[in-house]
KOLSEVO-210605 format. One record per atom (N, C-alpha, C, O, CB): x, y negated, z; residue in three letters. Coordinates in steps of 0.2 Angstrom, whole numbers, padded with zeros to 4 digits, always signed. Glycine has a CB too. Example, Ala and Ser with C-alpha at 12.3 -4.5 7.8 and 13.67 -1.06 7.14 Angstrom:
BEGIN
+0066+0028+0039ALA/+0062+0022+0039ALA/+0066+0016+0039ALA/+0071+0017+0042ALA/+0057+0022+0045ALA/+0064+0011+0035SER/+0068+0005+0036SER/+0064+0000+0039SER/+0067-0006+0040SER/+0070+0003+0029SER/
This chain:
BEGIN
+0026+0033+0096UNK/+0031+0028+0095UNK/+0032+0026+0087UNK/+0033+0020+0086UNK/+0038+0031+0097UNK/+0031+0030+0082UNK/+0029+0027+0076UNK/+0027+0025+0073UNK/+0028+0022+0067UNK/+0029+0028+0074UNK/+0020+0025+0078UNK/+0015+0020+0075UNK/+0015+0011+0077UNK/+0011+0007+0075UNK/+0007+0022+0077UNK/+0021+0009+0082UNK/+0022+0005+0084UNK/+0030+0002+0080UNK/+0032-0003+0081UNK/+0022+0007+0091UNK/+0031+0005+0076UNK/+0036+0003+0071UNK/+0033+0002+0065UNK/+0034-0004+0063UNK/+0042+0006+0069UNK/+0028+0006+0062UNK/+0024+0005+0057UNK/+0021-0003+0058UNK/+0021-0008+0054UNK/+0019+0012+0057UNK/+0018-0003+0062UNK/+0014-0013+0064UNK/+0019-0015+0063UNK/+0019-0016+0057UNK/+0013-0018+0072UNK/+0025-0016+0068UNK/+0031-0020+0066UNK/+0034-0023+0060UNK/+0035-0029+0059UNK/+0036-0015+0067UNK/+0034-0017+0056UNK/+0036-0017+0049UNK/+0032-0022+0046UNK/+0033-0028+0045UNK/+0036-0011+0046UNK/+0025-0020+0045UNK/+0019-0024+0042UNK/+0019-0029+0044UNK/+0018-0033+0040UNK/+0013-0022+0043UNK/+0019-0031+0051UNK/+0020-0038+0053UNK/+0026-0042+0049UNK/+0025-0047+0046UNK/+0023-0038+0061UNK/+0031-0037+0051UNK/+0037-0041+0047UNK/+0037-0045+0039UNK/+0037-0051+0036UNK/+0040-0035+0046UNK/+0034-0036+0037UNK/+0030-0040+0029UNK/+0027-0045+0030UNK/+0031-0050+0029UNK/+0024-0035+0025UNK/+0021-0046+0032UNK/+0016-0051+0030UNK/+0020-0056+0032UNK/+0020-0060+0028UNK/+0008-0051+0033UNK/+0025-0058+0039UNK/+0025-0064+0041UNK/+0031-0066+0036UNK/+0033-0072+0036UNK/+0025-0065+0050UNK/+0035-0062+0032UNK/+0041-0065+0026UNK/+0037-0066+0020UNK/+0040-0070+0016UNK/+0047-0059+0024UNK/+0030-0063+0018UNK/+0026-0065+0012UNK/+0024-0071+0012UNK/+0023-0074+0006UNK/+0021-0062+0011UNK/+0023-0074+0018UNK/+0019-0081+0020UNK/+0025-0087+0023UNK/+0024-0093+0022UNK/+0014-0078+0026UNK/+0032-0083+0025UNK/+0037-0087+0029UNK/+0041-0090+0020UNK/+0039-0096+0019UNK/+0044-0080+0037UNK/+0044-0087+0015UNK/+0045-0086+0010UNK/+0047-0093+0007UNK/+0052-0096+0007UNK/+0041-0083+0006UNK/+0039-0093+0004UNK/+0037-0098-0001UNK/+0039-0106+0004UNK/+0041-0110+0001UNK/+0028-0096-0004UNK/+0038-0106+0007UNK/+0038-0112+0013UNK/+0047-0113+0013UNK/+0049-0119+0013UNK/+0033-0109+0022UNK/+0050-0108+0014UNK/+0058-0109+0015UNK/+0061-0111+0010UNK/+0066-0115+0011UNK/+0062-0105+0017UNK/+0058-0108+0000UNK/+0060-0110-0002UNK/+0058-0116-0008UNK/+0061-0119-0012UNK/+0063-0105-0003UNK/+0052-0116-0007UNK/+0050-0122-0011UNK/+0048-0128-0004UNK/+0042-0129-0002UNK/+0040-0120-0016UNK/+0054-0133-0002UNK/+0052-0137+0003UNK/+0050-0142-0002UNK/+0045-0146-0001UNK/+0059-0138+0008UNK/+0054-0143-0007UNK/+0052-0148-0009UNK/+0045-0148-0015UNK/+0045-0142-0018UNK/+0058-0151-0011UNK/+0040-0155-0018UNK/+0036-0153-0024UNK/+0036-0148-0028UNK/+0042-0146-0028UNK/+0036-0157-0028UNK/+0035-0145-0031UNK/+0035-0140-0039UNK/+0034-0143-0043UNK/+0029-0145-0045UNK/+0030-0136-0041UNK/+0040-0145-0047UNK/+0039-0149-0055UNK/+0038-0148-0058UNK/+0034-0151-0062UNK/+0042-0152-0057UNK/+0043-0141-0059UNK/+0041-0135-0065UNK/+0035-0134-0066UNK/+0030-0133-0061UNK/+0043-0128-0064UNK/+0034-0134-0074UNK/+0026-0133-0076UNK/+0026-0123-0076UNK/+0021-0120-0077UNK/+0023-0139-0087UNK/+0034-0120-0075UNK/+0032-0113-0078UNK/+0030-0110-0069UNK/+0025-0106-0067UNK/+0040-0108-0083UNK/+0035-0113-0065UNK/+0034-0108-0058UNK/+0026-0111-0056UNK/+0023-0106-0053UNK/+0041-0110-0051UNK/+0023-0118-0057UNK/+0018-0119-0058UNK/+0013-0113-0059UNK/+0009-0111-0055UNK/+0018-0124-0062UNK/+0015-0111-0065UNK/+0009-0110-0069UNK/+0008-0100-0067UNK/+0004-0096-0069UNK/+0011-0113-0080UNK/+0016-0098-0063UNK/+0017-0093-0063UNK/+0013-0091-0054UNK/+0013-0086-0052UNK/+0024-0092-0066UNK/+0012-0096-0050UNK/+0010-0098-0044UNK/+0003-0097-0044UNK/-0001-0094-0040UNK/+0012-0104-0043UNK/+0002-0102-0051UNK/-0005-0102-0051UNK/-0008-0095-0051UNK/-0011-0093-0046UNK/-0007-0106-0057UNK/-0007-0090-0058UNK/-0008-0085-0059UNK/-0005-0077-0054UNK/-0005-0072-0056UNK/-0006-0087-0066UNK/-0004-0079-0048UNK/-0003-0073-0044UNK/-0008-0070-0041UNK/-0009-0064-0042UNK/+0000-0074-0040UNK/-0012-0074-0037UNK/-0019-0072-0037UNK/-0023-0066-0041UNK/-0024-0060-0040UNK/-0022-0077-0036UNK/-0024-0072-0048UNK/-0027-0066-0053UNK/-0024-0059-0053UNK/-0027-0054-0051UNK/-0026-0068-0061UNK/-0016-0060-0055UNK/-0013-0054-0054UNK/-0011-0048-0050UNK/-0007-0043-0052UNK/-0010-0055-0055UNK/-0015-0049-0045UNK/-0012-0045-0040UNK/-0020-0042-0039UNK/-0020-0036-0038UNK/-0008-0049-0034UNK/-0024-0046-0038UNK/-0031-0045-0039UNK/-0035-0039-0045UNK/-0039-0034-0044UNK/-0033-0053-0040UNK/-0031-0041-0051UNK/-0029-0036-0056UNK/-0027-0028-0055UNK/-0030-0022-0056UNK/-0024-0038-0057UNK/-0024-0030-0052UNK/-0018-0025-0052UNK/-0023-0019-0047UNK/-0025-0013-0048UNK/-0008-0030-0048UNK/-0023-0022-0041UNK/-0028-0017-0037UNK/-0034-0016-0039UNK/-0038-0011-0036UNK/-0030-0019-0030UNK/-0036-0019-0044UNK/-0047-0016-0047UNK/-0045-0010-0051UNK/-0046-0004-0049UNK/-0052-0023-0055UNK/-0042-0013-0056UNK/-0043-0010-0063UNK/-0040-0002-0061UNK/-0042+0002-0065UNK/-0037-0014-0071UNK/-0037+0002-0057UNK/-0035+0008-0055UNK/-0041+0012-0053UNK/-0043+0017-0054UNK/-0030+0007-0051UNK/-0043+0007-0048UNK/-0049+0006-0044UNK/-0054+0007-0049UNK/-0053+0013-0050UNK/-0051+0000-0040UNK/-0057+0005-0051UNK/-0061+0006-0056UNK/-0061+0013-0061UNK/-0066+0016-0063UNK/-0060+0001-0058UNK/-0055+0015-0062UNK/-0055+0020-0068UNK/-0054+0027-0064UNK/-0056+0032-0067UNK/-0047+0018-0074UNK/-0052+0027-0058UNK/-0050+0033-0054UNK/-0055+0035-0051UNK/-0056+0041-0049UNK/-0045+0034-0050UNK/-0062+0029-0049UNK/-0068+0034-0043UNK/-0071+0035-0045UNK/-0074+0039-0042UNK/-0072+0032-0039UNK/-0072+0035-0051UNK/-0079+0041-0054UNK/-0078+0047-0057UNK/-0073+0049-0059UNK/-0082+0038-0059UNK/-0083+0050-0058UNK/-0083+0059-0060UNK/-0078+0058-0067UNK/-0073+0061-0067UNK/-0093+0064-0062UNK/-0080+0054-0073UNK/-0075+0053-0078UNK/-0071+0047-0081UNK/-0075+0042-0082UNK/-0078+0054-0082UNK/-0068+0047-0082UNK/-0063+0040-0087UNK/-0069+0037-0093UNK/-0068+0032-0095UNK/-0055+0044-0092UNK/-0074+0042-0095UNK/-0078+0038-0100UNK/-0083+0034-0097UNK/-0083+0028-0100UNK/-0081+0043-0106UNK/-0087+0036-0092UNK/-0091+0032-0087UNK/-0085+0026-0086UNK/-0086+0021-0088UNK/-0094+0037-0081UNK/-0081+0027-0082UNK/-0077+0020-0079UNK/-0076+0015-0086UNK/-0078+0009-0087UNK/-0068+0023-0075UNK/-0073+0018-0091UNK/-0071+0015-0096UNK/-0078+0010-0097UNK/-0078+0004-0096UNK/-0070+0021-0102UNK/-0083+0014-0099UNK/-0089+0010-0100UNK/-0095+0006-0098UNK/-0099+0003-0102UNK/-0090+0012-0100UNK/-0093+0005-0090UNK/-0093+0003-0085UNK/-0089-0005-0084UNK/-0091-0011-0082UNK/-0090+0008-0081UNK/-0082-0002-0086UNK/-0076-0009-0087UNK/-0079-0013-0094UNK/-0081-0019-0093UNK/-0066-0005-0090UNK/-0079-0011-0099UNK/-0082-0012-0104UNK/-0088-0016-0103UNK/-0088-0022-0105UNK/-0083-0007-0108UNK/-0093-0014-0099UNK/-0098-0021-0100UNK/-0098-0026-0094UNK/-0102-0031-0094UNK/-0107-0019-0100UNK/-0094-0025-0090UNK/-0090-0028-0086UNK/-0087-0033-0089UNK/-0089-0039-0087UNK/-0084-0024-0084UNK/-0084-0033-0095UNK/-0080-0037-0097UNK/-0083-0042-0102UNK/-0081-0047-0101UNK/-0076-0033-0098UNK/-0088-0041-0109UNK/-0092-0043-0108UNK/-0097-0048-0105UNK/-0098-0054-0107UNK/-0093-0040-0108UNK/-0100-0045-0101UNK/-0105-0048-0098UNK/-0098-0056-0094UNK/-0099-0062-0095UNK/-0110-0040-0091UNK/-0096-0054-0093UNK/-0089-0058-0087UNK/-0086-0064-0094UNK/-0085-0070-0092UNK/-0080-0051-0083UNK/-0085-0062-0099UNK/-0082-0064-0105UNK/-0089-0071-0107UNK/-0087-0077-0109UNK/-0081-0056-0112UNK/-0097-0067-0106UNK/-0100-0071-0108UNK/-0103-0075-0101UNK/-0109-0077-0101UNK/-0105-0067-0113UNK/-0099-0076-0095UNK/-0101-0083-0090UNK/-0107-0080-0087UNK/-0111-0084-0085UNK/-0103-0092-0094UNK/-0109-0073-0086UNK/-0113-0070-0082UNK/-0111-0072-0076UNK/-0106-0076-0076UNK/-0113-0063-0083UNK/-0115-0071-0069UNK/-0115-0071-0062UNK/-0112-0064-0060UNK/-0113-0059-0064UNK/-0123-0073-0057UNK/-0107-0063-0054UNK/-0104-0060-0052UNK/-0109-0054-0050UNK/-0108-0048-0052UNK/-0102-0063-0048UNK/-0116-0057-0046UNK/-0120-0051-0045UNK/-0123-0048-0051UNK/-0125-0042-0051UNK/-0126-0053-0041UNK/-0125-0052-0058UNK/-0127-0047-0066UNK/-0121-0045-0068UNK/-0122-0043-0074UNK/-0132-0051-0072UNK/-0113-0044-0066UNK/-0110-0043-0069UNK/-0111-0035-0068UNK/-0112-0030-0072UNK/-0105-0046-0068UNK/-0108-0036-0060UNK/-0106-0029-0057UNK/-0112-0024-0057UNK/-0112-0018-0059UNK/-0104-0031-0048UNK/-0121-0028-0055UNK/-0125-0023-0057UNK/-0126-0020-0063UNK/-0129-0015-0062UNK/-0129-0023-0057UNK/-0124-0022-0069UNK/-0125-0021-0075UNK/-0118-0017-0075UNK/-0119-0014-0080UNK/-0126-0027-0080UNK/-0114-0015-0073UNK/-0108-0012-0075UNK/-0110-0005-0069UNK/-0108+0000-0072UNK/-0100-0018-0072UNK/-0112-0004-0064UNK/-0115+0000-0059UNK/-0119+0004-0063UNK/-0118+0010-0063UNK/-0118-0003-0054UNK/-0125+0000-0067UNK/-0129+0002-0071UNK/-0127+0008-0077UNK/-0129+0013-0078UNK/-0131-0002-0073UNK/-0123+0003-0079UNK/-0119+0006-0085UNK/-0117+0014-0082UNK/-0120+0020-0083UNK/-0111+0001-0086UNK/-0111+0013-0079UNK/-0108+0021-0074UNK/-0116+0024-0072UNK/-0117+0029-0074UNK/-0102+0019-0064UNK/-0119+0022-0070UNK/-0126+0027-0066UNK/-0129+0030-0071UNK/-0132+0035-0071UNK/-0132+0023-0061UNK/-0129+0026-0079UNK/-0132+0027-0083UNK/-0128+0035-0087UNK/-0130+0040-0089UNK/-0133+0021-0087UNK/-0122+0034-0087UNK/-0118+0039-0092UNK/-0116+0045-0088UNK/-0114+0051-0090UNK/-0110+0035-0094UNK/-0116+0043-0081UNK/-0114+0049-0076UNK/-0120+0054-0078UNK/-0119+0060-0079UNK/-0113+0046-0067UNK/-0126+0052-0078UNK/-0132+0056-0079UNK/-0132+0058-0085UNK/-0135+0064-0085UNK/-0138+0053-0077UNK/-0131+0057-0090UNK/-0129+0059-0099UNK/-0123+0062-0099UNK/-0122+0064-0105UNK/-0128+0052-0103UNK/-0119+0063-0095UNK/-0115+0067-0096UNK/-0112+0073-0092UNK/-0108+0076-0094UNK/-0111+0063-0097UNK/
């Protein structure tokens, strides 16, 4: 029976995350801040779930660190997604064995 409230709920959730924004922005967005704060949610939340991700699956914080680090880099200098992440894989596979 509780796994049938647990849906419920999640249903709930997702269909008020999505019901929300529609009830209360009926009308244009003029504001250039809720604009710009709309815009930037995605990133942020996208964020928010990596970077933990990142720093907690590996054997050390100095591999992940370093890993993030040419991640960031490589991403900073308009690299492709696929030389980002291999080069950052690389990175971790490289240190995990050096250390």
């Amino acid at each position: 029976m509780k796994i049938f409230i647990y849906i419920l709920l999640m249903a709930v959730t997702t269909y008020l995350i999505r019901m929300l924004p529609l009830v209360l922005f009926q009308k244009p967005i003029k504001s250039r801040f809720v604009k710009s704060f709309l815009y930037y949610v995605p990133y942020t939340c996208l964020t928010v779930m990596t970077v933990p991700a990142i720093f907690f699956c590996t054997k050390s914080v100095v591999s992940a660190a370093i890993g993030f680090v040419v991640a960031l880099i490589l991403g900073w200098n308009k690299k492709s997604l696929p030389v980002v992440a291999a080069a950052a894989c690389a990175a971790v596979f490289i240190t995990e064995r050096l250390i």
